[in-house]
ChimeraX commands (.cxc) that place a marker at each C-alpha (Angstrom):
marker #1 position -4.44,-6.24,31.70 radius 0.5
marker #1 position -4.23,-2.23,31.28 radius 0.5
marker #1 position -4.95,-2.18,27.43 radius 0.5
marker #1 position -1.55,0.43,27.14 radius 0.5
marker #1 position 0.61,-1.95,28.36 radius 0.5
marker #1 position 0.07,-4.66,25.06 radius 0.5
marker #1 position 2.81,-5.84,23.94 radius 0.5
marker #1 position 2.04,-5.74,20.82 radius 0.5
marker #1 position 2.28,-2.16,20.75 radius 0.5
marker #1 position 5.64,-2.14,22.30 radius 0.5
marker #1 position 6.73,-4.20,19.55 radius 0.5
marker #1 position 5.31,-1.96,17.05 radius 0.5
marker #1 position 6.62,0.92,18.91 radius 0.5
marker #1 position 10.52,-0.37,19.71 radius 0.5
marker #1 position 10.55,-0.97,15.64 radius 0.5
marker #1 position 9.71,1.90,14.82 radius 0.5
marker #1 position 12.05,3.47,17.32 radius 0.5
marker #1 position 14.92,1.54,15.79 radius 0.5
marker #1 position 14.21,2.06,12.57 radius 0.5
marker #1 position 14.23,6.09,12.74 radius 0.5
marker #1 position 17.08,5.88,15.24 radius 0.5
marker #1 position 18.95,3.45,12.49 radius 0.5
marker #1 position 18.31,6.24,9.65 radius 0.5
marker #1 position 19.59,9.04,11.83 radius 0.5
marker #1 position 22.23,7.37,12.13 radius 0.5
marker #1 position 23.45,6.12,9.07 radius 0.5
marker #1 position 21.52,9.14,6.47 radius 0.5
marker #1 position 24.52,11.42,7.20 radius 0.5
marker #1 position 26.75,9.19,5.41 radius 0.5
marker #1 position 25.08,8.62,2.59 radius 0.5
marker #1 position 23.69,12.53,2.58 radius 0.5
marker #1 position 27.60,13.00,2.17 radius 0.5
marker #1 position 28.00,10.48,-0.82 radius 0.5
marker #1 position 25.31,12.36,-2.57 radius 0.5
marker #1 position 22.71,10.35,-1.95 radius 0.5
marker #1 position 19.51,10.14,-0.17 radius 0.5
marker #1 position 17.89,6.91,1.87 radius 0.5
marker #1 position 15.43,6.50,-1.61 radius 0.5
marker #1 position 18.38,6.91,-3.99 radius 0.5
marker #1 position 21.34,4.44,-1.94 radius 0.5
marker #1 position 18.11,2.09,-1.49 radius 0.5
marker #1 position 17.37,2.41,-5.19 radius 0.5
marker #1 position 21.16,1.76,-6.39 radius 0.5
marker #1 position 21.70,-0.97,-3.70 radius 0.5
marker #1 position 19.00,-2.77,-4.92 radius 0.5
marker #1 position 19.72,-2.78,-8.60 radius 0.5
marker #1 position 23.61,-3.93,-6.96 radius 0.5
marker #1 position 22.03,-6.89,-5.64 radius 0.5
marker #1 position 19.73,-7.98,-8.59 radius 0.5
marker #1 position 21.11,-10.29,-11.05 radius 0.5
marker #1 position 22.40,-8.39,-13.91 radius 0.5
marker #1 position 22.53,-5.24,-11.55 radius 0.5
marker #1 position 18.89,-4.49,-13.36 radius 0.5
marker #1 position 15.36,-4.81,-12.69 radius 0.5
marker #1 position 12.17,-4.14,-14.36 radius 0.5
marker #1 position 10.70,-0.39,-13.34 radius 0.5
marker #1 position 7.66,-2.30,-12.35 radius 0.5
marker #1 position 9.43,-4.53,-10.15 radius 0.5
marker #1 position 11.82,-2.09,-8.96 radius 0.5
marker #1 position 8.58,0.17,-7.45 radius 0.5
marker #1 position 7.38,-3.16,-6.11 radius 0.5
marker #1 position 10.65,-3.80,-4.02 radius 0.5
marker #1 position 10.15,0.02,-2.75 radius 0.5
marker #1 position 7.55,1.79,-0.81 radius 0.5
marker #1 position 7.26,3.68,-3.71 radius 0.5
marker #1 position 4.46,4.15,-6.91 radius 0.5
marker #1 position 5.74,3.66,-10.16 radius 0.5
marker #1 position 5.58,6.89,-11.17 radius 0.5
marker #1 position 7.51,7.88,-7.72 radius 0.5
marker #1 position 10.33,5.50,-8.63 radius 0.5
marker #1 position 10.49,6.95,-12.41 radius 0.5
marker #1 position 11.15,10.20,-11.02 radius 0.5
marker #1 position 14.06,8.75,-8.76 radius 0.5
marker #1 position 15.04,6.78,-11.68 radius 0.5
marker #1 position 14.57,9.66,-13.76 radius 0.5
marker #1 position 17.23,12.21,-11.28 radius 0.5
marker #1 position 19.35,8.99,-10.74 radius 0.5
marker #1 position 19.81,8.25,-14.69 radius 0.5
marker #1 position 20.68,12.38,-15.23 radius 0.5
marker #1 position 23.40,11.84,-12.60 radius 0.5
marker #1 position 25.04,9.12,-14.63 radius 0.5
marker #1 position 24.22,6.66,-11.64 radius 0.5
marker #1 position 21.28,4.41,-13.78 radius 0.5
marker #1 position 20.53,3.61,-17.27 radius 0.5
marker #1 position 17.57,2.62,-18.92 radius 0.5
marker #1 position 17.36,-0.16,-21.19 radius 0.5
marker #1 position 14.24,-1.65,-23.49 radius 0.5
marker #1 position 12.47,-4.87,-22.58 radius 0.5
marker #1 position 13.21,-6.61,-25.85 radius 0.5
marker #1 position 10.19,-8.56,-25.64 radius 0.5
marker #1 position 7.95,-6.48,-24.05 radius 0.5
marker #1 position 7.52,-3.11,-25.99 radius 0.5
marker #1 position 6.14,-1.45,-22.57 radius 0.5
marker #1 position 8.40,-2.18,-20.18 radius 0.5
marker #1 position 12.04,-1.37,-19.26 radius 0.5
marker #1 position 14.87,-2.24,-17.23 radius 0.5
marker #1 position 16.45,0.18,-14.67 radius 0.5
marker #1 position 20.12,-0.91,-14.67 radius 0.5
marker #1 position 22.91,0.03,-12.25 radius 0.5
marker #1 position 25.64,2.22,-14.55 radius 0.5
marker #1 position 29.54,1.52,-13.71 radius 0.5
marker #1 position 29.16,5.03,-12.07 radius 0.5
marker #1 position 26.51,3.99,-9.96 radius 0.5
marker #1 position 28.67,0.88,-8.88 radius 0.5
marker #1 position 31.44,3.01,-8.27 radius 0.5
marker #1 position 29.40,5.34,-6.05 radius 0.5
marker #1 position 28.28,2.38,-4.13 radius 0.5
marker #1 position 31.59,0.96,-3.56 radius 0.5
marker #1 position 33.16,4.52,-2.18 radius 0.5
marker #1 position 29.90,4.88,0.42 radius 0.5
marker #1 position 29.50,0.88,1.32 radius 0.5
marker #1 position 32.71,0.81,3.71 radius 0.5
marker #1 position 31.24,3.62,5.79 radius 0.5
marker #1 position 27.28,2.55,5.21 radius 0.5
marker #1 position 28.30,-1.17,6.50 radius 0.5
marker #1 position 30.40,0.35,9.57 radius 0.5
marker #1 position 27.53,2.97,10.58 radius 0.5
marker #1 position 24.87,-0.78,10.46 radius 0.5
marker #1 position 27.52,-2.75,12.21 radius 0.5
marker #1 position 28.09,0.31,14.82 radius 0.5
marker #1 position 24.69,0.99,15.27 radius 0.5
marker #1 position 22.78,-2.43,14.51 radius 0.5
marker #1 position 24.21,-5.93,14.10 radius 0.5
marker #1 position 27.35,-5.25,15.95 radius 0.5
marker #1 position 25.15,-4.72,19.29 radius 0.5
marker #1 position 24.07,-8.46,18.43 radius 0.5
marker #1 position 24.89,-11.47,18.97 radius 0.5
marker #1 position 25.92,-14.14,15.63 radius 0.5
marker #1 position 22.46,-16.04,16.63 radius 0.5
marker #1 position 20.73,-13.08,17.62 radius 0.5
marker #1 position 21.33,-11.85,14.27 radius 0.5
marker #1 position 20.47,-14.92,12.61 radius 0.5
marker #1 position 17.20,-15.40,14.64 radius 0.5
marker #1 position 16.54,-11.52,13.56 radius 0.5
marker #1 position 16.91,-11.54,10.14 radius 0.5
marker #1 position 14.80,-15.15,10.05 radius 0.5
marker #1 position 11.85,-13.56,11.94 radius 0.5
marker #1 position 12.34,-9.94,9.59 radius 0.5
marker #1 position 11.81,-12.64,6.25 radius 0.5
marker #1 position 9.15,-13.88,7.76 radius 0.5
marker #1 position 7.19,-10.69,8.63 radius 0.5
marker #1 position 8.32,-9.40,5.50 radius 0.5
marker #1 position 6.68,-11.91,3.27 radius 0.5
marker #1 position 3.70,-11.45,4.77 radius 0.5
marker #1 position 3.28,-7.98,4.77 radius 0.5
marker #1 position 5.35,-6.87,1.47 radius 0.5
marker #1 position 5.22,-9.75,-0.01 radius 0.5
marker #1 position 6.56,-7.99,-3.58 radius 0.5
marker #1 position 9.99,-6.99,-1.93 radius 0.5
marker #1 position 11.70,-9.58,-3.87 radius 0.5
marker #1 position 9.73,-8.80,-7.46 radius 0.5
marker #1 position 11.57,-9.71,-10.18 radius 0.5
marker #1 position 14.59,-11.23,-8.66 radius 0.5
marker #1 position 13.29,-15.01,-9.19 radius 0.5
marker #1 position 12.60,-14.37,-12.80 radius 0.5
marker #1 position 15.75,-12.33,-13.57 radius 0.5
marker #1 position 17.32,-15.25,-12.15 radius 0.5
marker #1 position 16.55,-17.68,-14.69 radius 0.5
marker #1 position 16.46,-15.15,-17.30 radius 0.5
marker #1 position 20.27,-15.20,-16.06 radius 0.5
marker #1 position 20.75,-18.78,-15.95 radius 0.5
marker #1 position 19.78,-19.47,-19.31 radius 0.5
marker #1 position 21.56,-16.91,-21.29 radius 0.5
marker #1 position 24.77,-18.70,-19.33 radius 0.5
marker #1 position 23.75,-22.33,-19.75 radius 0.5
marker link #1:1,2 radius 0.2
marker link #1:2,3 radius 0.2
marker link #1:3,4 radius 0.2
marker link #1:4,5 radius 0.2
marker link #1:5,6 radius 0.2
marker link #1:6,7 radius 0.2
marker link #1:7,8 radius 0.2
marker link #1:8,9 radius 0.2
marker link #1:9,10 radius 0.2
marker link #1:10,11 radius 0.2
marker link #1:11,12 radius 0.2
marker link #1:12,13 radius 0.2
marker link #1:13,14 radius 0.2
marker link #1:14,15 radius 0.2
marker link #1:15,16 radius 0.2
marker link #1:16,17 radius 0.2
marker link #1:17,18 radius 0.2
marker link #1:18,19 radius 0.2
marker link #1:19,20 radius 0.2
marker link #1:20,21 radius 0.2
marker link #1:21,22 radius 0.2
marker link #1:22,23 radius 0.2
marker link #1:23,24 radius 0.2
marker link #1:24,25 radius 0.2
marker link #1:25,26 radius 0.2
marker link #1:26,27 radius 0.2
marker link #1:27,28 radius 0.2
marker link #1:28,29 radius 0.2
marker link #1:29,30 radius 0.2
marker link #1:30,31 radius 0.2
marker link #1:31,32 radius 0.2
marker link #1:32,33 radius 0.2
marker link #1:33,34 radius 0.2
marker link #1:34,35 radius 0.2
marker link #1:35,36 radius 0.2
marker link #1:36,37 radius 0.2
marker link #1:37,38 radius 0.2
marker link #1:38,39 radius 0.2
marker link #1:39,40 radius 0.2
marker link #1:40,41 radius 0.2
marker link #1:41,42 radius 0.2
marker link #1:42,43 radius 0.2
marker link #1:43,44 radius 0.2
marker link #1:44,45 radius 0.2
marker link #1:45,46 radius 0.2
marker link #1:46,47 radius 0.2
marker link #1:47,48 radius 0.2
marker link #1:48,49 radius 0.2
marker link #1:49,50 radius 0.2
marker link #1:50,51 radius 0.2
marker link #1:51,52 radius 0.2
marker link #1:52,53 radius 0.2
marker link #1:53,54 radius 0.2
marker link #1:54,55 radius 0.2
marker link #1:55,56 radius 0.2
marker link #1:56,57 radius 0.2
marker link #1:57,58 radius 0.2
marker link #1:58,59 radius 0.2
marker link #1:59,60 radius 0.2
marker link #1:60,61 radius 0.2
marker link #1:61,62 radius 0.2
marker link #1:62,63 radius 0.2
marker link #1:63,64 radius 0.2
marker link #1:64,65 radius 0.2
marker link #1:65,66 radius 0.2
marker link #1:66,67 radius 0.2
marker link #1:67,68 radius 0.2
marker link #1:68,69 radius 0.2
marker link #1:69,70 radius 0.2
marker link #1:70,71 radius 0.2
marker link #1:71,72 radius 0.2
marker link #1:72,73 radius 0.2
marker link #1:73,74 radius 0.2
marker link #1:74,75 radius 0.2
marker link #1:75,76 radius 0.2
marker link #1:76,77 radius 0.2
marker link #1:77,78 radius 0.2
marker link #1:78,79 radius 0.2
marker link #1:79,80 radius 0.2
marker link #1:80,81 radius 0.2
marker link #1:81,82 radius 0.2
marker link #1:82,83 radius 0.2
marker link #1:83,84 radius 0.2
marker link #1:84,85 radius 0.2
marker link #1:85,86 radius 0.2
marker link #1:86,87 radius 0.2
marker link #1:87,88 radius 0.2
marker link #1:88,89 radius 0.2
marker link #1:89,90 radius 0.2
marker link #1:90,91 radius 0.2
marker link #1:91,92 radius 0.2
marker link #1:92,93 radius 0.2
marker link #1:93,94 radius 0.2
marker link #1:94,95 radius 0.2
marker link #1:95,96 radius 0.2
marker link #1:96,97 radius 0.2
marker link #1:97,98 radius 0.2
marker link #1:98,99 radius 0.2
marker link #1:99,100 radius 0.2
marker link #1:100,101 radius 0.2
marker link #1:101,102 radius 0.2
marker link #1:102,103 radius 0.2
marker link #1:103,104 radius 0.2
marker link #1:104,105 radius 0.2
marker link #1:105,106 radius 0.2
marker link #1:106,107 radius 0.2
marker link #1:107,108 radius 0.2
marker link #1:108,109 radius 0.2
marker link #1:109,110 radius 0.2
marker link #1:110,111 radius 0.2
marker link #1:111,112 radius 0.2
marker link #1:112,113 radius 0.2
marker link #1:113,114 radius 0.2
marker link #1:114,115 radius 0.2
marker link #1:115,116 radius 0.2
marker link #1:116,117 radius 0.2
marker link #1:117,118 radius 0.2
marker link #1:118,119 radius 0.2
marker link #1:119,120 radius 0.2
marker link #1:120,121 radius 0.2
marker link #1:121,122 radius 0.2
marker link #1:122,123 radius 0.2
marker link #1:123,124 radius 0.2
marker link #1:124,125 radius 0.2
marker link #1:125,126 radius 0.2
marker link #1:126,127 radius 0.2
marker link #1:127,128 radius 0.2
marker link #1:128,129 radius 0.2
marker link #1:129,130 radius 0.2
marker link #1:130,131 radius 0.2
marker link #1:131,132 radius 0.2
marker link #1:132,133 radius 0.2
marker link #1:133,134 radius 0.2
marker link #1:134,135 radius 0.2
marker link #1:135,136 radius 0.2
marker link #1:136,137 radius 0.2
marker link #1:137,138 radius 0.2
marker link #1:138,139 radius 0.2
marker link #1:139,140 radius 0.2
marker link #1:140,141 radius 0.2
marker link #1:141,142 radius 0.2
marker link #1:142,143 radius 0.2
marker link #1:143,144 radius 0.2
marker link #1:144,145 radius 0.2
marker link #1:145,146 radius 0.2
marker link #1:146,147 radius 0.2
marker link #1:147,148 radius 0.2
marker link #1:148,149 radius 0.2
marker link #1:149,150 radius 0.2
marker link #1:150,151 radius 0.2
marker link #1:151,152 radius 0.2
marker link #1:152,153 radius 0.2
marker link #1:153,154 radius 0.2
marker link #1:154,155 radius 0.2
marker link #1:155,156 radius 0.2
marker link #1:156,157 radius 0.2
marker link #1:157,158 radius 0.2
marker link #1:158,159 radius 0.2
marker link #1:159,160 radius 0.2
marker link #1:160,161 radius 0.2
marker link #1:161,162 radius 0.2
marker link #1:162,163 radius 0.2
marker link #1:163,164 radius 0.2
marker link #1:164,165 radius 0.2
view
């Protein structure tokens, strides 16, 4: 077998494909909302945590950024209104990034057009079980090689649970 022709490296090299073929595709709208890929991925993710907040530390962990990257998107992000910062109240060190009503309103007047560009350009070219099967095989890549995506959510979870009963 010519060693070129490995699969393997088509796989790696149709995802990567996608994946800068998806952003081109879908930056513009955001880039129009004011935001960049790092800042919608930022807000979207503090959407979808309980409590629309996460630790910083946990926050950098779900990114592929340092911590001191995502306090300067933080940082830009809480001057535009779009984040706040809150104290850990029992740990003196930390803090919580937390989506702002601003923030959420941002994210609801880009979503409509963000979810049409993905269902354009991604899971609207699939099938209902190809989409399932994808999205099953994507978790299970994904926990093995960023296996702190979902930091934080677990715990904020139950933090959640119990302040409600």
């Amino acid at each position: 077998m010519d060693p070129f022709d490995d699969p393997r490296l088509t796989a790696m090299g149709l995802l990567a494909e996608v994946f800068t073929g998806l952003v081109a595709k879908t930056s513009p709208t955001l880039a129009a909302a004011g935001l960049s890929e790092v800042d919608f991925e930022t807000l979207i993710r503090l959407a979808r945590s309980p409590e629309r907040r996460l630790r910083m530390s946990d926050l950098a962990a779900q990114t592929s950024l340092s911590t001191s990257g995502i306090t300067r998107v933080v940082d830009r992000l809480e001057r535009d209104g779009l984040v706040e910062r809150h104290a850990c109240a029992t740990d003196r060190r930390a803090s919580y990034a937390v989506l702002s009503e601003v923030g959420a309103e941002r994210l609801r007047t880009v979503l409509p057009q963000h979810v049409k560009d993905i269902e354009t350009w991604f899971t609207g070219l699939l099938t209902e079980t190809q989409l399932a099967d994808f999205l099953k095989a994507l978790r299970v890549i994904r926990d093995v090689v960023r296996p702190c995506a979902t930091a934080g959510v677990r715990e904020a979870s139950r933090t959640a649970r119990a302040r409600t009963g």
